[in-house]
N, C-alpha and C positions, 0 to 999 in steps of 0.2 A: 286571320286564324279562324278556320272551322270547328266549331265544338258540333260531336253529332248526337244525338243521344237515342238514338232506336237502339231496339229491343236485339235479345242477345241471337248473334247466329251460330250457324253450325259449329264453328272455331270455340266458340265461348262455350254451347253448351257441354262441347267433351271436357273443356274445365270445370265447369260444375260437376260433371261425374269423378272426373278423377280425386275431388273435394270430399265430395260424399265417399268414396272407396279411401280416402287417408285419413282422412279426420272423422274420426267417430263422433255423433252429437253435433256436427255443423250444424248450420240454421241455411239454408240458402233464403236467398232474397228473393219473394214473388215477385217474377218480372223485371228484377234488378231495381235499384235506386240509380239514376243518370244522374251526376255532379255537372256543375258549372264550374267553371276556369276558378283557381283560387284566387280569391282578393285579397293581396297584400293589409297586414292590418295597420300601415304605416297611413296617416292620413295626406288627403290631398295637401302636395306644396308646393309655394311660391318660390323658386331660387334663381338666382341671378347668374348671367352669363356674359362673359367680357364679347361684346362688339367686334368685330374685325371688317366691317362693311361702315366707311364712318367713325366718326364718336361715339353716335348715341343712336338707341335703336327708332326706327321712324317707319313709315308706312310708306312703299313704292310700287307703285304701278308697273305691272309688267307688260312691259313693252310688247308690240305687235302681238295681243295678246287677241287669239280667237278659238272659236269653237272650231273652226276649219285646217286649224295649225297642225302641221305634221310633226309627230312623233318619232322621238330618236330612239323608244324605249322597244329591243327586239324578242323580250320575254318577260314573263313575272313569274315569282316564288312565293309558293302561302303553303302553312302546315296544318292541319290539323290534328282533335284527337278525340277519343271517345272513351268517356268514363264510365266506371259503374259498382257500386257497391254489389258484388254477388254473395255474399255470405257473409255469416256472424258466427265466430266461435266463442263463449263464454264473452262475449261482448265484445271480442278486437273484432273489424272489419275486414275483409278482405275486399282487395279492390281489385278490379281487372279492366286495362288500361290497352289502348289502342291510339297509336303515334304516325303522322303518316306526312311526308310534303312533297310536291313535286315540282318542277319548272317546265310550264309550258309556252311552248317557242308559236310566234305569227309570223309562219309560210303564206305567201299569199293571199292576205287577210283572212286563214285559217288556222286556227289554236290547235297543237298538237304537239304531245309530249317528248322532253328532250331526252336525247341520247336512246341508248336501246339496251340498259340495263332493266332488269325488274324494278318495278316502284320501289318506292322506298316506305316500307310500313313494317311496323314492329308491334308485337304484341307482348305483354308481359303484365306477370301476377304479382300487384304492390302487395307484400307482407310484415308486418314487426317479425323476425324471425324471437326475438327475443322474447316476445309471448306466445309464440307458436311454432317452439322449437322442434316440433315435429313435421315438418315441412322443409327444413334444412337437410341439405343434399338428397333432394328428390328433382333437381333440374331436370337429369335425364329421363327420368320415369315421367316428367310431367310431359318433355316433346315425345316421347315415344306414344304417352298415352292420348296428345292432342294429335299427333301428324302436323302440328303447323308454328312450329320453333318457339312456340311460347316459352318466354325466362321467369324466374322468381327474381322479386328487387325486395331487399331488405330495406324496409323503411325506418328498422330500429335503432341503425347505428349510433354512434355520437355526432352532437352538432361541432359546429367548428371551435369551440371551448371543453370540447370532453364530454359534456352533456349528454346524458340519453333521455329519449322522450318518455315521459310519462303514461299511465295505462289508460288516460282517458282518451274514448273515442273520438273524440271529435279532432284530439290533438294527433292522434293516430292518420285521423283521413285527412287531415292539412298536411302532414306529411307526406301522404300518398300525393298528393295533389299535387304539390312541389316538386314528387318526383318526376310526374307524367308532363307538367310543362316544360321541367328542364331537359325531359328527352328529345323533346317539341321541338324543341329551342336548340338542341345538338343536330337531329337533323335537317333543318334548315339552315344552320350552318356550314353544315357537311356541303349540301349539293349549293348554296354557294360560294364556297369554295373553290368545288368542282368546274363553276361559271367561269370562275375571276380567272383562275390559273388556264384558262383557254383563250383569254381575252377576246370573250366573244362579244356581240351588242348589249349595250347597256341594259340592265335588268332592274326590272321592276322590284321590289322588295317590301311584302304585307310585314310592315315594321322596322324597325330599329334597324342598324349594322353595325354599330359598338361593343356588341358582344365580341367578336373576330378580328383580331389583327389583321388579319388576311383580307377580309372583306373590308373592313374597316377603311385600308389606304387602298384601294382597288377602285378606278377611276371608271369602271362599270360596273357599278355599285349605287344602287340611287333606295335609299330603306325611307316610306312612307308610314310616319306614325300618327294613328288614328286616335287614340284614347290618350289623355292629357291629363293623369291623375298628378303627375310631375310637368308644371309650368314654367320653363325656363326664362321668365320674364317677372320683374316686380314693379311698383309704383310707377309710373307715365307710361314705362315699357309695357306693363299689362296693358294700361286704357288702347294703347294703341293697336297692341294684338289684337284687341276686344274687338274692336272695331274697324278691324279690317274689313274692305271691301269687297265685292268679288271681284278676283281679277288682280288684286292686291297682296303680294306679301309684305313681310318685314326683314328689316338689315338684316343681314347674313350674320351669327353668333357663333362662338365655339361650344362646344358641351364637350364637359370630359367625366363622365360618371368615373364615382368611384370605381377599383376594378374593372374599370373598361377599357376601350381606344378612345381618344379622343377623335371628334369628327366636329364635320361645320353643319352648319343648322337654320334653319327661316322656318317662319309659321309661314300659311300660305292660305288665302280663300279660295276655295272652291264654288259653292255655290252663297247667293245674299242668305242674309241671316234674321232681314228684317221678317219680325213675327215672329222670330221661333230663337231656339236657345242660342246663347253666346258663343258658346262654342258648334255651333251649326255649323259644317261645309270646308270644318279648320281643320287641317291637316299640320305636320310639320315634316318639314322634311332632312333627311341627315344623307352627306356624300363626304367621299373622302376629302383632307386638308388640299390645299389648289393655290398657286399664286393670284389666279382673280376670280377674285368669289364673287363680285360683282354679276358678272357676264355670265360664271356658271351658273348662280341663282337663278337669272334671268331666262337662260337658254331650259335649266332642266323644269322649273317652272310649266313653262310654256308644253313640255311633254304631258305632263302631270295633267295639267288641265286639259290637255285636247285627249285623253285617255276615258273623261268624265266623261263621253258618249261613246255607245249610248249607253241611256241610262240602265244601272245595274240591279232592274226591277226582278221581282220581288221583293229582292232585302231590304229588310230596315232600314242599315246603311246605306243606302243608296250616295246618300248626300256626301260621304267620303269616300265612296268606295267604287277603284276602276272597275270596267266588263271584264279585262281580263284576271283579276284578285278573283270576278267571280268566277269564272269559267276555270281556276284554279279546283276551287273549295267544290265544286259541284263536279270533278274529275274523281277528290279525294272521296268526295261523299261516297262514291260510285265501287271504288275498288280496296274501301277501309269497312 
């Protein structure tokens, strides 16, 4: 996932005028405030996951395993999004949120985008309407007054107990936040979706596939999870994820989040870890349920890794993250 945070463009700025022309007294935000992806305020945890490769989880080498290994994977999907606090009315925030993902296909070891619909990018005004009830049914006056389909998202409704959120800001822009990842989060579901139901080559996937029934059992479906705030491993089962090798995953596992699909699952190394953090070069990775999950581990593994070149410099990530995840995020950068 892309987070971008530059400054506002032409699209953004006719929202801020249209702002200033409804709301009397707004505050606009010099320059905007750009958020970061919200953090779940649940703390890191340990949870155990029943084995299905074996008894007991253990550390195996994957086989004919090389930097030269050819790759079965014939596209990848990554979203991004771009935040920003533009204004302040009597203290609630307004957010303005920008959602974008696409799947790009390798023609001839050339990356180029699937299908020949328009991207897929949405923009929309995060609002409590409930404290700024003068912004309610103004949808159409807002596209008409931007030209470019901006929506209003009520961020004030009730939670899934009845609940309405409270006036403080900050509880306000976690709301926003939540909203703009779960749109994130719809469309990259959406197009792969669009993937599975063409049964085209297997695809790559910046994250999870448990969200999606559809994606979920869809046997070209391969979702690479990078950040490990949820460890599906505990006591001997941790030391041995800990220390996997490069080259090295672990027994295949099922995971079945709550509200989710259940899927099968291995940590996997990437690159050695020696000198630098535990989690360095760990990936895990989630594909649909399989009668041998042995062989599948083995075989999609071996994609995974030979996707690790070349290396996907500049980023940070480097150490988990394919060429093509980047050549994804640096398309979105370009047309969000």
């Amino acid at each position: 996932m892309l987070v971008s945070n530059s400054g506002p463009d032409a699209s953004s700025r006719a929202v801020l005028r249209f702002l200033v022309e409804q709301l009397p007294g707004v505050s606009l935000v010099e320059g905007g405030t750009s958020l970061e992806p919200s953090v779940t305020s649940d703390p890191p945890t340990l949870r155990s996951a029943t084995v299905v490769e074996g008894t007991a989880l253990r550390a195996v080498k994957v086989p004919d395993f090389s930097r030269q290994t050819a790759s079965g994977f014939g596209a990848f999907l990554d979203g991004a999004q771009k935040v920003r606090v533009a204004a302040h009315r009597e203290g609630i925030p307004i957010v303005l949120g920008t959602v974008s993902a696409a799947v790009r296909i390798r023609v001839n070891r050339r990356m180029t985008t699937w299908g020949h619909r328009p991207p897929c990018v949405e923009r929309k005004m995060y609002v409590p309407l409930r404290f700024l009830p003068q912004l309610a049914g103004l949808q159409g006056l807002l596209s008409s007054a931007t030209g470019s389909g901006w929506e209003i998202v009520d961020t004030s409704g009730p939670d899934r107990n009845g609940e309405y959120p409270s006036q403080h800001p900050s509880v306000l822009l976690e709301r926003a936040m939540r909203a703009v990842d779960q749109d994130r989060q719809r469309l990259e579901e959406r197009l792969a979706e669009a993937w599975c139901a063409k049964s085209e080559a297997p695809l790559f996937i910046d994250g999870g596939i448990s969200g999606s029934a559809t994606v979920a059992s869809s046997s070209c479906a391969v979702g690479i999870v990078k950040s490990h705030r949820t460890l599906y491993v505990e006591g001997d089962a941790l030391r041995i994820v800990l220390g996997l090798k490069q080259g090295e995953r672990s027994s295949v596992f099922r995971v079945s989040p709550r509200s989710r699909s259940s899927v099968l699952s291995w940590y996997l190394r990437l690159r050695g870890a020696d000198g630098r953090d535990a989690l360095w070069g760990l990936v895990r990775v989630e594909v649909a349920d399989c009668d041998r999950p042995r062989e599948r581990a083995d075989e999609v593994s071996r994609w995974v890794m030979a996707e690790m070149t070349p290396l996907s410099l500049p980023d940070g990530r480097w150490d988990k993250m394919a060429y093509g995840v980047r050549d994804c995020e640096e398309f979105l950068r370009a047309i969000s």
